[in-house]
C-alpha positions in Angstrom: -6.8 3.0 14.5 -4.6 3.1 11.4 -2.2 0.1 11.3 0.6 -0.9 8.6 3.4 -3.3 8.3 6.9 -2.1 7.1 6.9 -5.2 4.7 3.8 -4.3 3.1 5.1 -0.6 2.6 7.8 -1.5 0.7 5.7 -3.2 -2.0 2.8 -0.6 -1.7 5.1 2.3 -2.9 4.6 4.4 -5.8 5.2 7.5 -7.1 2.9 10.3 -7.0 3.0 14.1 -6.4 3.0 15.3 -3.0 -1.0 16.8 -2.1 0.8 19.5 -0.6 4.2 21.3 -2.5 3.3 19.5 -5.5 7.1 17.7 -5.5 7.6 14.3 -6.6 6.9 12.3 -3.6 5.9 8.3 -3.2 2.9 6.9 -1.8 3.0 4.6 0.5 -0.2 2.9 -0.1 -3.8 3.2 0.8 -4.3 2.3 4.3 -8.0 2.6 4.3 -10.6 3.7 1.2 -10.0 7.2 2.4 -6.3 7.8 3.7 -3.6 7.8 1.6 0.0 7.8 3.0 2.0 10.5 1.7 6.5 10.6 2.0 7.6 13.7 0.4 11.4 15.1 0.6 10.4 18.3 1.8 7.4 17.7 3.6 8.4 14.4 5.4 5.9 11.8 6.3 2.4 12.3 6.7 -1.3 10.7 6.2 -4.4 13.0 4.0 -7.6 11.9 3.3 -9.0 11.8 -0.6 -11.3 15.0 0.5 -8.2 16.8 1.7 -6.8 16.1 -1.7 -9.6 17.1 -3.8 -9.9 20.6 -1.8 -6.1 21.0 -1.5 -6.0 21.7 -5.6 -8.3 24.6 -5.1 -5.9 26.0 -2.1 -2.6 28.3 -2.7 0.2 26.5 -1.2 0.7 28.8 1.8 -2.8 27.7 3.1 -1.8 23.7 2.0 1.2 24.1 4.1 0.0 25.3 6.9 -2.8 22.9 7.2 0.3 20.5 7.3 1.8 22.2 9.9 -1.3 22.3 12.3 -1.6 18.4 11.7 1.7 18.1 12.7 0.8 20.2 16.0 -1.7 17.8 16.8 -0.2 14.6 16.2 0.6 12.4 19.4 4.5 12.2 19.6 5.0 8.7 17.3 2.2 9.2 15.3 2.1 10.6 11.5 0.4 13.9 11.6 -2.9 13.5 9.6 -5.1 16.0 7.4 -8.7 15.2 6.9 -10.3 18.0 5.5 
């Protein structure tokens, strides 16, 4: 189970480029060695893995985005959809 703490978020943030549509987007730290925690503008809230990440920058952005969009399918209702790989 992934857990984080609104106080810790608000010092974990950075800013990064969002795995996905390649916008400016923050990151909300790492919640484990693996997942990072992605807010982007235009793709909203969501968690990827470092694999993900590494395979996203060989992927054309139609294929990025719709591997977002399946995660969000599959995410419970309250939970941030997740991509792993």
């Amino acid at each position: 189970m992934l857990i984080y703490s609104r106080s810790a978020e608000r010092i974990m943030r950075r800013l990064t480029y969002c795995p996905v549509c390649d916008q400016e987007a923050e990151e909300i730290g790492a919640l484990t060695a693996d997942i990072r925690h992605v807010d982007c503008s235009s793709c909203g809230r969501y968690l990827i893995s470092n694999t993900a990440v590494a395979k996203f920058k060989n992927l054309p952005f139609e294929e990025r985005r719709q591997r977002l969009e399946e995660a969000k399918r599959a995410a419970k209702p309250g939970n941030l959809p997740i991509i792993v790989h």
